[in-house]
N, CA, C and O atoms as a GROMACS GRO file, in nm:
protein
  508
    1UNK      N    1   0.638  12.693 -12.391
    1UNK     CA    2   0.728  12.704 -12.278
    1UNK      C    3   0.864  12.645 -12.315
    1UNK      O    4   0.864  12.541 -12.381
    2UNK      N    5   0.976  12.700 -12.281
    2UNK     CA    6   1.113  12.674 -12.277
    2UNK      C    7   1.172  12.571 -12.218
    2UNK      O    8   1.108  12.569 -12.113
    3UNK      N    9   1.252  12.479 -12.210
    3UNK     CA   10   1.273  12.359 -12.163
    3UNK      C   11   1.349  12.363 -12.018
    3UNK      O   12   1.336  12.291 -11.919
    4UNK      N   13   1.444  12.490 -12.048
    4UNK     CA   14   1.474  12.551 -11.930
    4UNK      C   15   1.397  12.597 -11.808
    4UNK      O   16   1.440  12.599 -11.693
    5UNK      N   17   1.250  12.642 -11.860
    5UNK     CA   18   1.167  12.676 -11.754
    5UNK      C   19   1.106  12.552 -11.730
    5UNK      O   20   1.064  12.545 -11.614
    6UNK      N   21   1.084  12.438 -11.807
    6UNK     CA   22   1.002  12.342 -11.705
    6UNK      C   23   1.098  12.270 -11.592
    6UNK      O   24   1.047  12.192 -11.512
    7UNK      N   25   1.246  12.301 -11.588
    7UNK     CA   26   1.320  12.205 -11.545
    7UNK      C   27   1.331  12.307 -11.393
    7UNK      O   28   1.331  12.429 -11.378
    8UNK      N   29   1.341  12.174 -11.279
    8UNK     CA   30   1.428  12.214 -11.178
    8UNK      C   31   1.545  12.191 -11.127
    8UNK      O   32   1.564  12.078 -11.082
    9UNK      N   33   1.644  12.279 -11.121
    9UNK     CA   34   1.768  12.341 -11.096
    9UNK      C   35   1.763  12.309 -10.942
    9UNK      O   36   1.671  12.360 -10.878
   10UNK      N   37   1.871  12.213 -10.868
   10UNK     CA   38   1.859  12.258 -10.749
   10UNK      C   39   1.974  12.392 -10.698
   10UNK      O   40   2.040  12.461 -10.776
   11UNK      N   41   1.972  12.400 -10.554
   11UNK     CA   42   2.024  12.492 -10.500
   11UNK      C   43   2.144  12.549 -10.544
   11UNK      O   44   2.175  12.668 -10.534
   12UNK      N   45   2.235  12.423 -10.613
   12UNK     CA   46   2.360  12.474 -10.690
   12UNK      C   47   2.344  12.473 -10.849
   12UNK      O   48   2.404  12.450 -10.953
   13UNK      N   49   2.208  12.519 -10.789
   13UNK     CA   50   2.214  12.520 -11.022
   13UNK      C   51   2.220  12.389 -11.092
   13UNK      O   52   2.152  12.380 -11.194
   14UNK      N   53   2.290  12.285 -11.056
   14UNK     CA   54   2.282  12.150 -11.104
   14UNK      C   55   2.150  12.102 -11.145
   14UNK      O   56   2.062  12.147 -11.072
   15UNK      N   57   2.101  12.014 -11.249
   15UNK     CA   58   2.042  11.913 -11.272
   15UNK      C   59   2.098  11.741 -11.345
   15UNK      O   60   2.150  11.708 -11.451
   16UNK      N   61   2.046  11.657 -11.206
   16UNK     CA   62   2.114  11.508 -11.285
   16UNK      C   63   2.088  11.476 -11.457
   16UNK      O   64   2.008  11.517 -11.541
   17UNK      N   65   2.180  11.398 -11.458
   17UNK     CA   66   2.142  11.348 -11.621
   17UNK      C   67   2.207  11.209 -11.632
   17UNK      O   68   2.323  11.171 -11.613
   18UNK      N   69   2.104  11.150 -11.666
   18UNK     CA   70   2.114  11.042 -11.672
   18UNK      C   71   2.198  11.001 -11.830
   18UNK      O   72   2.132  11.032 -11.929
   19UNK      N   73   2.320  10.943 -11.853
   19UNK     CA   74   2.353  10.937 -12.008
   19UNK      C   75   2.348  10.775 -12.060
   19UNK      O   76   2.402  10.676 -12.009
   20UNK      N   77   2.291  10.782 -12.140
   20UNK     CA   78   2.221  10.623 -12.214
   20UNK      C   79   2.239  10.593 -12.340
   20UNK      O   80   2.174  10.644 -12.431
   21UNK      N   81   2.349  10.491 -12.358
   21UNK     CA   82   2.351  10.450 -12.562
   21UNK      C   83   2.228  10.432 -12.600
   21UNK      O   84   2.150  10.365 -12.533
   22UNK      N   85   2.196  10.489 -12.709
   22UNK     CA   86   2.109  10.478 -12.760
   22UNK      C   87   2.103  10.337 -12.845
   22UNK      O   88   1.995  10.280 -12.859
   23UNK      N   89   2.206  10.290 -12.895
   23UNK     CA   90   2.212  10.180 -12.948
   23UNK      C   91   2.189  10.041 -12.840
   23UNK      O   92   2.096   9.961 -12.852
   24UNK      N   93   2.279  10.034 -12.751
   24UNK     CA   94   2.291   9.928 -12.658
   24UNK      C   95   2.176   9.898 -12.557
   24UNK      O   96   2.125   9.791 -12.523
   25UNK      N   97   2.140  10.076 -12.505
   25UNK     CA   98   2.023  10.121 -12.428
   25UNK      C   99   2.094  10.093 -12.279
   25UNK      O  100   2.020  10.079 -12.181
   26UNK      N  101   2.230  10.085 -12.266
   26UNK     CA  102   2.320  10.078 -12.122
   26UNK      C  103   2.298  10.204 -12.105
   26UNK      O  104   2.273  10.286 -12.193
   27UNK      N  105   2.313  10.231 -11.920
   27UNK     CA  106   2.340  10.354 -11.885
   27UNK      C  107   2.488  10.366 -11.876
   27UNK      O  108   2.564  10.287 -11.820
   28UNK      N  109   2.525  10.497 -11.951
   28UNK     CA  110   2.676  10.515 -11.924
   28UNK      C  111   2.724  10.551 -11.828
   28UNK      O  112   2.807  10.477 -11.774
   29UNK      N  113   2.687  10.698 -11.760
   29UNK     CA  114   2.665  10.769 -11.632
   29UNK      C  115   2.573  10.850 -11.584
   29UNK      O  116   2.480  10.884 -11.657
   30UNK      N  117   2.583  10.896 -11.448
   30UNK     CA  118   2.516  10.993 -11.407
   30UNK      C  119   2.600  11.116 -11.380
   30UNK      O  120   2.703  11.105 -11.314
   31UNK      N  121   2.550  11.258 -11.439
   31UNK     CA  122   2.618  11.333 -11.458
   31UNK      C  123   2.523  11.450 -11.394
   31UNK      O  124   2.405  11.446 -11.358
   32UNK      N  125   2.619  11.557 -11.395
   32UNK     CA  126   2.521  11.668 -11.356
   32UNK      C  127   2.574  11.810 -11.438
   32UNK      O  128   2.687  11.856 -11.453
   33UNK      N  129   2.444  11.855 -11.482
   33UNK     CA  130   2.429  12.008 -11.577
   33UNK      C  131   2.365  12.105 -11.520
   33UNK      O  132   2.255  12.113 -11.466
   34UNK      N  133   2.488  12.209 -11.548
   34UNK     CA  134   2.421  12.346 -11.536
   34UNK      C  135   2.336  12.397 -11.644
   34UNK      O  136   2.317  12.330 -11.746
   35UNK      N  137   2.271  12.540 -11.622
   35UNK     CA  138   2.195  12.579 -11.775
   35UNK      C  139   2.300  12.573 -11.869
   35UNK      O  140   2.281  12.514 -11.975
   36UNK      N  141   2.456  12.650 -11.833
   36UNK     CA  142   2.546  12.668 -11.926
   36UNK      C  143   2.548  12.550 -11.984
   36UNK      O  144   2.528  12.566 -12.104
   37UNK      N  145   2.566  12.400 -11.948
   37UNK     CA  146   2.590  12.294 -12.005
   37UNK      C  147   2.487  12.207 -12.082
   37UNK      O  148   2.498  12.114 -12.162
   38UNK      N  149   2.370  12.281 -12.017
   38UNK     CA  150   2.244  12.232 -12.102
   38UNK      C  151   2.240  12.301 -12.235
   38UNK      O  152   2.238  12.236 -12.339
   39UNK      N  153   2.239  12.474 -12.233
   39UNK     CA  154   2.235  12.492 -12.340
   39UNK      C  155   2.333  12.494 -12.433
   39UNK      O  156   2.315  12.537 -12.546
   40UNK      N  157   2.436  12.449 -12.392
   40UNK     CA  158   2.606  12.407 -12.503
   40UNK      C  159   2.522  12.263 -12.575
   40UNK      O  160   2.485  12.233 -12.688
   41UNK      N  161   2.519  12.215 -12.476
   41UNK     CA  162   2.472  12.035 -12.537
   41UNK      C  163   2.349  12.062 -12.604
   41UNK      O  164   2.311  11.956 -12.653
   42UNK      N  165   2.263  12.161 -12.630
   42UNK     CA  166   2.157  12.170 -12.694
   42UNK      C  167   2.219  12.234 -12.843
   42UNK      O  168   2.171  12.197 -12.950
   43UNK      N  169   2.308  12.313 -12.838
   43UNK     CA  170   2.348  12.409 -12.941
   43UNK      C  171   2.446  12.303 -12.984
   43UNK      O  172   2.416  12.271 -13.099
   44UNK      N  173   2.522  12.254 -12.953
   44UNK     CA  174   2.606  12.173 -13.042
   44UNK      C  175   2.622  12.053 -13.074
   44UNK      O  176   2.713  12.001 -13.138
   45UNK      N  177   2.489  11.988 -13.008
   45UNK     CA  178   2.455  11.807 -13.034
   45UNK      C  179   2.549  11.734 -12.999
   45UNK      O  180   2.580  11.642 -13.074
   46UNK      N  181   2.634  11.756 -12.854
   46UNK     CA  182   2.693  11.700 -12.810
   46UNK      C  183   2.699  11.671 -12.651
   46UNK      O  184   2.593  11.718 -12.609
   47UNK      N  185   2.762  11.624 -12.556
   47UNK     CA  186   2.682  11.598 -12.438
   47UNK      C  187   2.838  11.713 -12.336
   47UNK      O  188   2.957  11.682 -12.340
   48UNK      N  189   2.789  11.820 -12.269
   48UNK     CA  190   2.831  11.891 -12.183
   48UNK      C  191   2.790  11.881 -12.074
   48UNK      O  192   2.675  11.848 -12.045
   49UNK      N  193   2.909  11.918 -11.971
   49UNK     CA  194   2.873  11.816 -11.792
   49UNK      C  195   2.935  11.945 -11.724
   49UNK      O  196   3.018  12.019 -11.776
   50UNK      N  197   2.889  11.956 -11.620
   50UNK     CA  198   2.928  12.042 -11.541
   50UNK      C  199   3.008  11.984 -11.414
   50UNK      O  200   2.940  11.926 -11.329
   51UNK      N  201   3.136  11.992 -11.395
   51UNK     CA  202   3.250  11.892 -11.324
   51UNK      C  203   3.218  11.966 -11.200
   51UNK      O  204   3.229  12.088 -11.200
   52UNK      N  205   3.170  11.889 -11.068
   52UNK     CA  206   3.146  11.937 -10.957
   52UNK      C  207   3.274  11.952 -10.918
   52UNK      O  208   3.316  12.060 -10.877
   53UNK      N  209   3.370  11.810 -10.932
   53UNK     CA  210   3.501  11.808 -10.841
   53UNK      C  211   3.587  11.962 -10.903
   53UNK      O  212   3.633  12.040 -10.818
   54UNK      N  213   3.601  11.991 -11.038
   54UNK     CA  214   3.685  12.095 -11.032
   54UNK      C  215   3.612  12.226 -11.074
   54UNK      O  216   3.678  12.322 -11.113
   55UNK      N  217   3.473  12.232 -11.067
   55UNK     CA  218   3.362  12.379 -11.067
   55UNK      C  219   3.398  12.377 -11.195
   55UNK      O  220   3.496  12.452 -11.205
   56UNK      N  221   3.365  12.322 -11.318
   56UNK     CA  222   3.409  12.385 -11.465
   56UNK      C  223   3.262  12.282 -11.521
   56UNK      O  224   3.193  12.187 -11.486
   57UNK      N  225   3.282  12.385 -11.639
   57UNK     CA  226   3.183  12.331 -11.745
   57UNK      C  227   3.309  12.195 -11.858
   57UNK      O  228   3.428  12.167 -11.848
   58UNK      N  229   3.259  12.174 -11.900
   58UNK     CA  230   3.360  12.051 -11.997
   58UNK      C  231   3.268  11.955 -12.074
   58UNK      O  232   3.161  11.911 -12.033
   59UNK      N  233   3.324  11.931 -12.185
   59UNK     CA  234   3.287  11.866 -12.299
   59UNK      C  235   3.326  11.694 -12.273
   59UNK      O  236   3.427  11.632 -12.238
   60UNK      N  237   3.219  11.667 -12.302
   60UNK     CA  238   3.219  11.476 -12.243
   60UNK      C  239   3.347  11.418 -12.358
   60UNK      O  240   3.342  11.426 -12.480
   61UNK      N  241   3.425  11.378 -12.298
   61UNK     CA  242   3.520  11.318 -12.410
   61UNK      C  243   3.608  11.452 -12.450
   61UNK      O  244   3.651  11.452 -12.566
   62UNK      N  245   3.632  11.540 -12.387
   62UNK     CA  246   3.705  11.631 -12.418
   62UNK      C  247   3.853  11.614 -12.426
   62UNK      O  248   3.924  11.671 -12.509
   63UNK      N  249   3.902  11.515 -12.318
   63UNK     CA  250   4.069  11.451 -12.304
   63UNK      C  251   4.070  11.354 -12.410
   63UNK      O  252   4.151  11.351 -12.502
   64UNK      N  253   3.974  11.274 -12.391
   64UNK     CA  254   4.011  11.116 -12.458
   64UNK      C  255   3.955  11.114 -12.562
   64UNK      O  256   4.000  11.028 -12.638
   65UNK      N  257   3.860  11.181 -12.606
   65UNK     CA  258   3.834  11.219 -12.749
   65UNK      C  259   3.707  11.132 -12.768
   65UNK      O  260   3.673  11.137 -12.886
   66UNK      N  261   3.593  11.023 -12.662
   66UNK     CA  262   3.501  10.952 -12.660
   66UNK      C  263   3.378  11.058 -12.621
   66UNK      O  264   3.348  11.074 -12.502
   67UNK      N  265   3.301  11.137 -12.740
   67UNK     CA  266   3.225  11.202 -12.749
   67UNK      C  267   3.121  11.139 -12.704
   67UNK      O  268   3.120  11.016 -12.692
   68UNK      N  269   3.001  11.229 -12.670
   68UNK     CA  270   2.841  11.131 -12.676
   68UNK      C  271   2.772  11.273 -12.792
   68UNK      O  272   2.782  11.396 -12.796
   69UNK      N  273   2.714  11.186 -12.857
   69UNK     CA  274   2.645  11.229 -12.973
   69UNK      C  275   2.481  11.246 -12.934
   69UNK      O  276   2.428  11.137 -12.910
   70UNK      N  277   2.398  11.355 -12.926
   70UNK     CA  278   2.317  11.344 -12.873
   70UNK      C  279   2.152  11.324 -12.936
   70UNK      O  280   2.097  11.398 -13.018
   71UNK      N  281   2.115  11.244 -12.894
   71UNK     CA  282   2.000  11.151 -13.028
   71UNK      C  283   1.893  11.160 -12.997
   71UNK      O  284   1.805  11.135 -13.080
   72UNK      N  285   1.859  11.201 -12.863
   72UNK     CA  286   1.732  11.256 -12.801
   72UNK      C  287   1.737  11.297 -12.648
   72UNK      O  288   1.821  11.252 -12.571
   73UNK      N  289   1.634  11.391 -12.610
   73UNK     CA  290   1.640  11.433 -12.463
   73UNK      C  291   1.568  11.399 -12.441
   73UNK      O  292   1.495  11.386 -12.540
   74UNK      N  293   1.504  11.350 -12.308
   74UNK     CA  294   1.401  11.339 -12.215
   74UNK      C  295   1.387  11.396 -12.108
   74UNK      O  296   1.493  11.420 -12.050
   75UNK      N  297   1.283  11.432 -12.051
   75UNK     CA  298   1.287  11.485 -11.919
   75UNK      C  299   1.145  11.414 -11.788
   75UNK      O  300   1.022  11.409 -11.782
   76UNK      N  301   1.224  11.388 -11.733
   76UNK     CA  302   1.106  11.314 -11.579
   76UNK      C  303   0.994  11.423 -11.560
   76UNK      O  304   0.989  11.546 -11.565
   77UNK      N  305   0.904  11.316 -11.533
   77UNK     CA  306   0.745  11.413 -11.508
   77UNK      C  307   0.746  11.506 -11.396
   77UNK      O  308   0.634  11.544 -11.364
   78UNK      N  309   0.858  11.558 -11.319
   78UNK     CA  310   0.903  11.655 -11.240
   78UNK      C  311   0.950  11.760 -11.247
   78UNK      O  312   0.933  11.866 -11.187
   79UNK      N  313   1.046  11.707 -11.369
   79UNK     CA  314   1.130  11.818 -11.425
   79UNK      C  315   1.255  11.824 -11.389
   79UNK      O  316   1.338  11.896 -11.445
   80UNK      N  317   1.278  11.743 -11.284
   80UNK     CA  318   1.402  11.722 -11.161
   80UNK      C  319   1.475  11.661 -11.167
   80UNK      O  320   1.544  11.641 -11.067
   81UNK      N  321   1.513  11.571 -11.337
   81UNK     CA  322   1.615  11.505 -11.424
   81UNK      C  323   1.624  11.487 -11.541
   81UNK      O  324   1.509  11.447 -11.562
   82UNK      N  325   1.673  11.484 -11.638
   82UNK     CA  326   1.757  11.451 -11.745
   82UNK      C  327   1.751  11.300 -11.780
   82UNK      O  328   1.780  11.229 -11.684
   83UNK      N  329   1.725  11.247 -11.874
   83UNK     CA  330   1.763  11.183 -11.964
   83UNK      C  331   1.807  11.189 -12.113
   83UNK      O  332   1.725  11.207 -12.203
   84UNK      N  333   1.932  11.174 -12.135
   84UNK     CA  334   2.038  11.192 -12.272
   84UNK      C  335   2.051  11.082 -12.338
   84UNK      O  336   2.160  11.030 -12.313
   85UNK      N  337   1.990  11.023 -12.410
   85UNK     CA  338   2.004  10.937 -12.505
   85UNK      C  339   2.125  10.970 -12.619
   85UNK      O  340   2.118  11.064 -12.698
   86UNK      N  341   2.222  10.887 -12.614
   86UNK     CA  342   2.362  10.916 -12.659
   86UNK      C  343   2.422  10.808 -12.806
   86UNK      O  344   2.374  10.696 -12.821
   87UNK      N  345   2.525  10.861 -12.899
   87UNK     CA  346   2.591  10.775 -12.977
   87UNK      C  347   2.718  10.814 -12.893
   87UNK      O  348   2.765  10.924 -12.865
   88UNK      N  349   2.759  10.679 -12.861
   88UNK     CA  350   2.855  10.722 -12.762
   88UNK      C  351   2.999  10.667 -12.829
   88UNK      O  352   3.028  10.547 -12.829
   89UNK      N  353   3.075  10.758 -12.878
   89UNK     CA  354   3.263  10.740 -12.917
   89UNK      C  355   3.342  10.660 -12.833
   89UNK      O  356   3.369  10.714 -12.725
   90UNK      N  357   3.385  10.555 -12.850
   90UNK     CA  358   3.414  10.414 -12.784
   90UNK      C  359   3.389  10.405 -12.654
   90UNK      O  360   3.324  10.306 -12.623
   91UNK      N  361   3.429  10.497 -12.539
   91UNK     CA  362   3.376  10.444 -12.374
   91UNK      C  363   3.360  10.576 -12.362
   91UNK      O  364   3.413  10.669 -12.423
   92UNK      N  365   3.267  10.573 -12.265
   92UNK     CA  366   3.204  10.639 -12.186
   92UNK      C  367   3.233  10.717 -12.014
   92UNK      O  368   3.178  10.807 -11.950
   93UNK      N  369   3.370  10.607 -11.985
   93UNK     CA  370   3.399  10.589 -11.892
   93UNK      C  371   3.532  10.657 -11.859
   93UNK      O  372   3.579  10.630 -11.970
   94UNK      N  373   3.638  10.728 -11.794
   94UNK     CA  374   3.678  10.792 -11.766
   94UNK      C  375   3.797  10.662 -11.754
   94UNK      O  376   3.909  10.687 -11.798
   95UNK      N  377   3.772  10.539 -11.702
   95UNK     CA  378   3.832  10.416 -11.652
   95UNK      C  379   3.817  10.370 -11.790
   95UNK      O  380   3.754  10.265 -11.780
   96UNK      N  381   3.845  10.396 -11.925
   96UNK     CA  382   3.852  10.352 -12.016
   96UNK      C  383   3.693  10.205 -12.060
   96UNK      O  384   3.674  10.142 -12.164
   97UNK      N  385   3.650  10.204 -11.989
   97UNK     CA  386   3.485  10.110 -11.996
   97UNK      C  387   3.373  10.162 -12.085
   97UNK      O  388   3.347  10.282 -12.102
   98UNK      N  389   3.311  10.062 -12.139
   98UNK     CA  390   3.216  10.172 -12.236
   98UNK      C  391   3.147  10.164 -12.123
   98UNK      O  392   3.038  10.130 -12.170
   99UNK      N  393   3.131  10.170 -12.014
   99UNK     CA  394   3.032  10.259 -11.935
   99UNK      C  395   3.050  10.264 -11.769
   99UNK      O  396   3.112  10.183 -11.700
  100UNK      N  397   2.993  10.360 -11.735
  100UNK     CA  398   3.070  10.407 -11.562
  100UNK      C  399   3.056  10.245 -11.487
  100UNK      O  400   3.142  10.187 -11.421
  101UNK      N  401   2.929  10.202 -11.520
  101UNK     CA  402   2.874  10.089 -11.437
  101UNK      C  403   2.944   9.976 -11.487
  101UNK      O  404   2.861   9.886 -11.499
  102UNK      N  405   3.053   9.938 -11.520
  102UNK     CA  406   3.161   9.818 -11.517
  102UNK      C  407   3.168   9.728 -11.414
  102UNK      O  408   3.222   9.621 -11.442
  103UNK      N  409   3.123   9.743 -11.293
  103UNK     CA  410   3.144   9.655 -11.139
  103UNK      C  411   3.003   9.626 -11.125
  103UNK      O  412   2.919   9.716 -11.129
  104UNK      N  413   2.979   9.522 -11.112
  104UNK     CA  414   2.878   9.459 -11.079
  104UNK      C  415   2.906   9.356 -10.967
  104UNK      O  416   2.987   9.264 -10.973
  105UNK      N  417   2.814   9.394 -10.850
  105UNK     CA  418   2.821   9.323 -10.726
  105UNK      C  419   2.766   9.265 -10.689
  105UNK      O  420   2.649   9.302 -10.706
  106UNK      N  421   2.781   9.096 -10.590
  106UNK     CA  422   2.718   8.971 -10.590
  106UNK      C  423   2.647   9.024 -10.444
  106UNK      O  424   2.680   9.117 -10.370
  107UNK      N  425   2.540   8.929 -10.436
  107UNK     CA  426   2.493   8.964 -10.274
  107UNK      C  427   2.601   8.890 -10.162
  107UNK      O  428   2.578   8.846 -10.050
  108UNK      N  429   2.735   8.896 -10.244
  108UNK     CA  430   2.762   8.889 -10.077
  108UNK      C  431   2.914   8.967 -10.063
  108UNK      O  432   3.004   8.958  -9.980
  109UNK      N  433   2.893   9.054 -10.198
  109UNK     CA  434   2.970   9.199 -10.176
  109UNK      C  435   3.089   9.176 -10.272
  109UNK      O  436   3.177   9.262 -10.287
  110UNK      N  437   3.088   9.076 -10.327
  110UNK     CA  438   3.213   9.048 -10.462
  110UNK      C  439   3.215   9.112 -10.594
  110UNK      O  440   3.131   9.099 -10.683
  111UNK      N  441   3.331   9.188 -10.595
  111UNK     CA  442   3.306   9.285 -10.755
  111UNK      C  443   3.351   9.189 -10.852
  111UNK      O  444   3.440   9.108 -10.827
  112UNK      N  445   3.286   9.196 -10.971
  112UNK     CA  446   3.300   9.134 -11.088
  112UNK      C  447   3.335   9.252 -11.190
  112UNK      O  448   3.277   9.360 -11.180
  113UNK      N  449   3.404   9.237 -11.262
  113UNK     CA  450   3.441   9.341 -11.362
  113UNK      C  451   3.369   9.303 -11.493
  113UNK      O  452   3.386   9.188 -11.534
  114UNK      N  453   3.265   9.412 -11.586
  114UNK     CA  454   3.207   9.350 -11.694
  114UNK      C  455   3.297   9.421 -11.798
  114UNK      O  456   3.381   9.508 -11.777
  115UNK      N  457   3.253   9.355 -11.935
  115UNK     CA  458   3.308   9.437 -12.043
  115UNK      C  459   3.488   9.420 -12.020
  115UNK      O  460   3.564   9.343 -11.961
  116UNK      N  461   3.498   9.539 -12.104
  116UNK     CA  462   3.678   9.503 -12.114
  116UNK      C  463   3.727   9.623 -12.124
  116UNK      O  464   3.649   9.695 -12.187
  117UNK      N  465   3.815   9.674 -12.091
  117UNK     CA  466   3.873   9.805 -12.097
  117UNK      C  467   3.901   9.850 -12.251
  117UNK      O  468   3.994   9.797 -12.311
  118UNK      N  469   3.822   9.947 -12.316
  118UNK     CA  470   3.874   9.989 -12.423
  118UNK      C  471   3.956  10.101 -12.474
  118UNK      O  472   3.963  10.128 -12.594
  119UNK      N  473   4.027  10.176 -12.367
  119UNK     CA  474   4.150  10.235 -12.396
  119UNK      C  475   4.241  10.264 -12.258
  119UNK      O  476   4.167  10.239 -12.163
  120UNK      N  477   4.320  10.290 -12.231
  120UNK     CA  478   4.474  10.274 -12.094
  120UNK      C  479   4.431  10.419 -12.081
  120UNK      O  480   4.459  10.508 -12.161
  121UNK      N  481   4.338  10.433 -11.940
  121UNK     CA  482   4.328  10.548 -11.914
  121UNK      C  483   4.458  10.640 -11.868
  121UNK      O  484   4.440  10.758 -11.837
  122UNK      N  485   4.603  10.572 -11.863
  122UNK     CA  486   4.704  10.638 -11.774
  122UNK      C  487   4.744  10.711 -11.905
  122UNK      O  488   4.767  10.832 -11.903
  123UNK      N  489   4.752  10.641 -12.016
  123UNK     CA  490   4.787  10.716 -12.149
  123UNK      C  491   4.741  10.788 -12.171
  123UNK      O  492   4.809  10.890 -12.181
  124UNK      N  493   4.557  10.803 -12.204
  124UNK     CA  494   4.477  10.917 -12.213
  124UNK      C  495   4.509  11.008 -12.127
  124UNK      O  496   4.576  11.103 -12.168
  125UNK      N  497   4.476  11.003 -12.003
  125UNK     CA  498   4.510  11.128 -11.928
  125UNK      C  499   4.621  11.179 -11.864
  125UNK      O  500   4.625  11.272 -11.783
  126UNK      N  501   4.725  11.099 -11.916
  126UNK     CA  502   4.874  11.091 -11.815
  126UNK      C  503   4.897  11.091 -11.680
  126UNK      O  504   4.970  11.166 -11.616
  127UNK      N  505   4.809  10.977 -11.631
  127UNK     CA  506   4.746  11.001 -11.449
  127UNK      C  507   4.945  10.938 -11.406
  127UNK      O  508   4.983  10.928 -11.290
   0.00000   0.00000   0.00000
């Protein structure tokens, strides 16, 4: 059986994916793939996302040049997510962070910032 057929697709074709250094074992993000982006990231050992906010397929690190290298797949005993085990090209994070989850919050609602910014996202993307 095909990997495509054990998986479920919801209503918009999407499936989550969970993306994880393989080295560190941090989660970087949660992302979501179409088939198109599953089978790009299968064919070219690299991690492809399907951008809800602007309907496009796109290559992880496609602006900023912080690839995820892809080192193994997993899939939940459902079929109903993704796990991407990644070599991930300095951050992960769009906010220049090696990973989405940078804010970490106290129980009584105080953000702490972890890690350190490793590149000026206004430069990368000219926001």
């Amino acid at each position: 059986m095909k990997l495509i057929e054990l998986l479920k697709f919801n209503d918009a074709g999407l499936i989550p994916a969970v993306i994880q250094d393989e080295k560190s074992k941090e989660v970087l993000t949660l992302c979501y793939l179409n088939k198109d982006a599953l089978e790009k990231t299968l064919e070219e050992g690299c991690v492809y996302v399907y951008r809800r906010s602007k309907k496009m397929l796109m290559k992880k690190g496609q602006t900023s040049g912080c690839i995820q290298l892809v080192r193994s797949l997993c899939i939940d005993c459902e079929g109903n997510s993704i796990l991407l085990k990644v070599d991930q090209k300095l951050a992960g994070c769009h906010e220049g962070y090696f990973t989405c989850y940078f804010r970490q919050v106290d129980k009584d609602g105080n953000i702490k910032i972890l890690g350190e910014r490793l590149f000026d996202p206004g430069k990368v993307y000219k926001k």
